[in-house]
C-alpha positions, 0 to 999 in steps of 0.5 A, a space after each residue: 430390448 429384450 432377449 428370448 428366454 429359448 434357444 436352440 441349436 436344431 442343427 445338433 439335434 439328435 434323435 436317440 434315447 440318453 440311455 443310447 447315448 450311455 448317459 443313465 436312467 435317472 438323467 433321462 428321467 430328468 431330461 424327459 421331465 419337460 420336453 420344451 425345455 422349461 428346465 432349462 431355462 433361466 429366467 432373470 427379473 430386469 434387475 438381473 438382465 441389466 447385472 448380466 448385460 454388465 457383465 457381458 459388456 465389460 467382457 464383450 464390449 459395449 452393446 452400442 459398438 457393435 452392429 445390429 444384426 452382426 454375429 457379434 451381437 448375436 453373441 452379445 445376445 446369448 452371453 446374456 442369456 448364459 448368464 442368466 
């Protein structure tokens, strides 16, 4: 089963330049660099999804214990994806 390699969390979602925010203009420059986000996304090979799927597991319990659709798999699933 794969995991979605982009999340986010619309509700948080501010619509205010950084500068405005007091952050500088070279974060900004670094922030406009990809709107959609690709900058931070991290992409892991299925080697390293299984190695985070392990970690997670040890720390979160094991995926087949908790319910499909419960909000403990949903945080299985993104402890996965932090971790790539």
């Amino acid at each position: 089963r794969g995991f979605s390699t982009l999340q986010t969390d619309s509700e948080f979602a501010i619509d205010a330049k950084w500068q405005d925010l007091g952050g500088s203009d070279s974060a900004a420059t670094y922030l406009d660099m990809d709107q959609a986000g690709d900058a931070f996304v991290a992409k892991c090979s299925r080697e390293e999804e299984g190695k985070a799927q392990d970690a997670c597991s040890k720390h979160l319990g094991h995926l087949g214990d908790i319910q499909h659709g419960s909000p403990d798999e949903t945080f299985y699933e993104d402890c996965v994806y932090d971790v790539c």
